[in-house]
C-alpha positions in Angstrom: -21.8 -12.7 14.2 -19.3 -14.7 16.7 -23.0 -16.5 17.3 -24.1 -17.5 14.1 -20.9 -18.6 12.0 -17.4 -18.3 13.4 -16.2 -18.3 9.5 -18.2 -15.1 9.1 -16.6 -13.6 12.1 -13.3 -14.6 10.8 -13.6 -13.3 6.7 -14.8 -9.8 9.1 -12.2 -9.7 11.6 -9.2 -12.4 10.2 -9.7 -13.7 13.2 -11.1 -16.2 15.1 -13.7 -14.8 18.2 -11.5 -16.6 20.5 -8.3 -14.9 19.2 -10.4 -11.4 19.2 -11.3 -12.1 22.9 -7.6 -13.1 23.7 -6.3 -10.4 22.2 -8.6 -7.7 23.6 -8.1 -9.2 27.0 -4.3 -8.0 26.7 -5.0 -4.4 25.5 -7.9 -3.7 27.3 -6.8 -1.5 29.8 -4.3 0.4 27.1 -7.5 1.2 25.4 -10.0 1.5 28.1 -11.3 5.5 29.1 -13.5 7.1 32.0 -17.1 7.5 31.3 -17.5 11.2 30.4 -20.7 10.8 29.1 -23.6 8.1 29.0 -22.8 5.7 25.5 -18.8 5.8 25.1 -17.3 3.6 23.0 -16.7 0.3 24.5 -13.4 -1.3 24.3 -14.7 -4.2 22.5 -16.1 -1.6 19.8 -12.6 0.4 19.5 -10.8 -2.4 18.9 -13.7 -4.0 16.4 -13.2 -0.6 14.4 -9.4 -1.2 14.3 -8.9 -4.7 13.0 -12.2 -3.9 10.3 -9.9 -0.9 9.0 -6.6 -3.0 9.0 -8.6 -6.2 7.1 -10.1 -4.2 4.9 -8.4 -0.4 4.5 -11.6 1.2 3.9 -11.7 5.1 4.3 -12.2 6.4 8.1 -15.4 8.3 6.4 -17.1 5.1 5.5 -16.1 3.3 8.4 -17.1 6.0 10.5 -20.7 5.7 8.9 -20.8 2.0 9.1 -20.1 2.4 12.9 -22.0 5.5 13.5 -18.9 7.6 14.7 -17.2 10.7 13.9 -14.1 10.3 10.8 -11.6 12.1 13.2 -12.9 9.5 16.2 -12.2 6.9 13.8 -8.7 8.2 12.9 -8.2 8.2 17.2 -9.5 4.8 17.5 -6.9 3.2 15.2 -4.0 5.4 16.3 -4.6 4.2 19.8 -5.5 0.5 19.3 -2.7 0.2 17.1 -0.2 1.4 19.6 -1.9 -0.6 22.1 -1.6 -4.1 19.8 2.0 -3.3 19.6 3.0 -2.4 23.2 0.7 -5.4 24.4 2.3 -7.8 21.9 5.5 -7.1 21.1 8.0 -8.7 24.3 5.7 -11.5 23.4 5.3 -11.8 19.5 8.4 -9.7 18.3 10.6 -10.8 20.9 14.4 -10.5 20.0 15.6 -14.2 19.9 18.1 -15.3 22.4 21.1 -17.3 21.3 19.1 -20.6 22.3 16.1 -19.6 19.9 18.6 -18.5 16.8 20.3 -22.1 16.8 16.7 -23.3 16.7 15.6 -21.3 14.0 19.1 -22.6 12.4 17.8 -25.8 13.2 14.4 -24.9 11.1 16.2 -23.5 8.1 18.2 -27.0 7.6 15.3 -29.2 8.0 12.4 -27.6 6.1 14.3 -25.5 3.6 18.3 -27.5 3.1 20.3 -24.7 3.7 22.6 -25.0 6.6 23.8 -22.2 9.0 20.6 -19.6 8.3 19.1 -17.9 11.0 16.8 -16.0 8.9 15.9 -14.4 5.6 16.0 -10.7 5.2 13.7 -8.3 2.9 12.5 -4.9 2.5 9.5 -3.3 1.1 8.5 0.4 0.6 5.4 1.3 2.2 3.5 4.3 0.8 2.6 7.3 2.4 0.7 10.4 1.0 3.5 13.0 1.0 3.9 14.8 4.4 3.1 18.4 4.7 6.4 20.7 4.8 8.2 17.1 4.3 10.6 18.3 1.5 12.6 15.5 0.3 12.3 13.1 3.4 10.0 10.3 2.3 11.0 10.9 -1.5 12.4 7.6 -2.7 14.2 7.1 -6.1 11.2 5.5 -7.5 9.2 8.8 -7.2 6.7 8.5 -4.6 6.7 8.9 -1.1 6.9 5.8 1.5 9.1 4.9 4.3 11.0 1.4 4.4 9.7 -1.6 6.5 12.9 -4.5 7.3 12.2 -7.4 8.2 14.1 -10.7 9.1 11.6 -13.4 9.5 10.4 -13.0 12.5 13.6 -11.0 14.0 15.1 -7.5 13.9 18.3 -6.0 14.8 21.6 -4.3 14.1 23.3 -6.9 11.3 26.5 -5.4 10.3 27.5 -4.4 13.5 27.7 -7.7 15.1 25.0 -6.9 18.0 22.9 -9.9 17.5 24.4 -12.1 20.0 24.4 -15.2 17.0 25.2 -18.9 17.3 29.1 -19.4 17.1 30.5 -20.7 14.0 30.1 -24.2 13.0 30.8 -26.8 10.3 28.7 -26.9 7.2 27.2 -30.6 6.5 29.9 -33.0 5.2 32.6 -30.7 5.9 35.1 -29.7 8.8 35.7 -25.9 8.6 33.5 -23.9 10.6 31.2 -21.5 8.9 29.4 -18.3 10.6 25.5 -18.2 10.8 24.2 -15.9 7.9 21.0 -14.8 7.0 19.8 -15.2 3.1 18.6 -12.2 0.9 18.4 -11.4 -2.7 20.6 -9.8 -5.0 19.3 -6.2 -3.6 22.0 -6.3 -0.5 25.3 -7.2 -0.3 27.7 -9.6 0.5 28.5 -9.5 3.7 30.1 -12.4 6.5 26.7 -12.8 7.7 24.9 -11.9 4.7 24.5 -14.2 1.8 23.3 -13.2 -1.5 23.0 -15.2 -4.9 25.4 -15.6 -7.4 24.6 -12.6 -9.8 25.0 -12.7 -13.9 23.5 -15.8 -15.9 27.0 -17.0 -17.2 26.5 -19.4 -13.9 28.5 -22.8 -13.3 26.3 -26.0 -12.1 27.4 -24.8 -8.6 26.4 -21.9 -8.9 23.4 -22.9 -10.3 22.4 -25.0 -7.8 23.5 -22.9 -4.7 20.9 -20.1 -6.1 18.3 -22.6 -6.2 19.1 -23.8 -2.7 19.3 -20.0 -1.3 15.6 -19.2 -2.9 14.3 -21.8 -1.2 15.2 -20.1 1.8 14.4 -17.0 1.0 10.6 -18.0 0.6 10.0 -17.7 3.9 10.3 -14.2 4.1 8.7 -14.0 0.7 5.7 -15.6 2.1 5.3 -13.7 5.3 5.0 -10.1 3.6 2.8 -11.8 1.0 0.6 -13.1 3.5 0.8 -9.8 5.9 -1.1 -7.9 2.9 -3.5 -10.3 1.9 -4.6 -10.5 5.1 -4.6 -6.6 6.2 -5.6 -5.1 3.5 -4.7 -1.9 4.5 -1.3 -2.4 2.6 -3.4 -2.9 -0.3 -2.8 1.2 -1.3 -0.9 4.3 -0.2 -2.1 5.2 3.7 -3.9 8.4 3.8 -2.5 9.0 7.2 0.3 11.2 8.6 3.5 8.9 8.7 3.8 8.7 12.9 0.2 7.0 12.9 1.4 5.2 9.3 3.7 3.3 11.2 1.8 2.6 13.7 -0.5 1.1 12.1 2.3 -1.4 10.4 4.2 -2.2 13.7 0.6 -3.6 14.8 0.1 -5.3 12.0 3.0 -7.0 11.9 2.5 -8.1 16.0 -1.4 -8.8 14.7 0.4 -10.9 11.5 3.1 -13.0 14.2 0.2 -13.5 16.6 -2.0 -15.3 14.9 0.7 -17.3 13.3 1.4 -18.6 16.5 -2.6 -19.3 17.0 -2.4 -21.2 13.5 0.8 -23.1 15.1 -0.8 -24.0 17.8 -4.1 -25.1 16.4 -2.9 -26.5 13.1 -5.7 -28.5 11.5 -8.1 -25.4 12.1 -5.2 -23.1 10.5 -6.7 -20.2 8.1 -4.4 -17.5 8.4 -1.5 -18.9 7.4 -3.3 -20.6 4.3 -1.4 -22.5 1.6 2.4 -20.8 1.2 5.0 -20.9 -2.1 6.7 -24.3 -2.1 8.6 -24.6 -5.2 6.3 -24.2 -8.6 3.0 -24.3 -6.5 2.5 -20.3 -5.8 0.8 -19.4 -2.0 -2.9 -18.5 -1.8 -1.6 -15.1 -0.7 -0.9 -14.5 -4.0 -4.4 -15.0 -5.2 -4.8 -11.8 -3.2 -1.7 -9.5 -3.9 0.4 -10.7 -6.7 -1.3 -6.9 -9.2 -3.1 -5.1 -5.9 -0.1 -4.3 -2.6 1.3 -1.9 -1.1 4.3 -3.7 0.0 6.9 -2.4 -2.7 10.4 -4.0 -3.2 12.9 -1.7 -1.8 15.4 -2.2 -5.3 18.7 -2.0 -4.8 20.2 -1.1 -1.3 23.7 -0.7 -2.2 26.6 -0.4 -4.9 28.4 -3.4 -3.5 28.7 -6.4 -5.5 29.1 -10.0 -4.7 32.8 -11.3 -4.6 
């Protein structure tokens, strides 16, 4: 395929045959095993069998077929890649930022999206799960299925309200001399909190108002953008995961290192960029959306608390 047409090996794999030899240079020897017998499964083969189930979330049965392999092999093979993707990638592509790399990404925030003092914007989604055997009430959310919650904060995770990130200090907002702690934007689901900014709530809104919920949406696009683009790309978000919820979550963690790695490929190389695609700016919706707007498995969370905005 990498032979014939690169694009072919790319709608396959969402990724480009140089990425797919990059990245199975750095996992190779997490995924590599003894010969036991005279035909075992190469490491370029296991990790072929992964990314084909994460772009596509087929069944392990037909997968298994296509690649003339045992279902419970399968099952194996993407448990172990998975881990492997995410162990390889994660110092790398899921790095916690350091204070230096937060004021950048404050930086960022001001001069593509106008909002001043944001070092990220902050979402959930449920993830389904078939229900766990023996699981009782565990993974049974208020919405009446089972799932477990992925958090994200662009491209940044951590402990928020206890003040453990380590942010930039304080500074003044443009045109004005009192200083102003770095906040990350989220919608009306979380609540307010000194480093946590949500819209203005109600519709009985002044022009101020008005506008500052304008200004904080913008901002919040970029999260909005980087789960909508996480399951059109890996379709394996596209229904519940008929997996136990240990390998469930594997699966996720690597495709969210997959989804931050080949941003950075698209950076890097940004008149080839395909992943990425075309994003929501304003009224003009994202590509992603072509994709997942009726058809995902990324579920809003709802409401996280019974605090209100002040």
């Amino acid at each position: 395929m990498r032979e014939i047409d690169d694009q072919k090996h790319y709608n396959y794999f969402r990724m480009s045959s140089s990425a797919f030899d990059e990245l199975l240079r750095r996992i190779e020897t997490l995924i590599s095993h003894q010969r036991t017998h005279s035909a075992p499964i190469s490491s370029s083969q296991r990790l072929a069998v992964t990314l084909r189930f994460l772009a596509t979330g087929c069944s392990y049965q037909s997968l298994a077929a296509s690649h003339e392999l045992g279902s419970a092999t399968v099952g194996c093979i993407v448990k172990e890649v998975c881990e492997a993707i995410w162990t390889a990638l994660k110092d790398d592509v899921v790095a916690f930022p350091s204070v230096a790399k937060w004021m950048e990404i404050q930086e960022e925030f001001w001069s593509l999206w106008n909002f001043p003092n944001c070092v990220g914007a902050i979402d959930g989604k449920h993830i389904r799960v078939r229900a766990p055997a023996n699981s009782g009430s565990s993974f049974h959310n208020y919405k009446g299925y089972f799932s477990f919650i992925l958090m994200a904060v662009c491209d940044a995770r951590g402990a928020l309200i206890k003040g453990e990130l380590h942010l930039p200090p304080p500074s003044p907002l443009p045109g004005a001399v009192v200083r102003s702690p770095p906040v990350f934007v989220a919608d009306e689901a979380f609540p307010l909190k000194v480093n946590l900014m949500r819209p203005f709530s109600g519709t009985n809104l002044t022009a101020e108002q008005r506008k500052y919920n304008y200004q904080h949406c913008r901002a919040r696009w970029v999260i909005e953008n980087a789960f909508g683009i996480l399951a059109a790309r890996w379709r394996v978000f596209g229904k519940a995961m008929e997996c136990s919820v240990d390998t469930t979550e594997l699966i996720t963690k690597g495709c969210v290192a997959l989804h931050n790695f080949l941003c950075g490929t698209d950076q890097l190389q940004a008149e080839t960029a395909r992943y990425i695609s075309r994003v929501d700016e304003g009224d003009v919706l994202g590509e992603w959306r072509q994709v997942v707007e009726t058809d995902t498995n990324l579920l809003d969370t709802g409401r996280l608390t019974s605090e209100h905005a002040t």
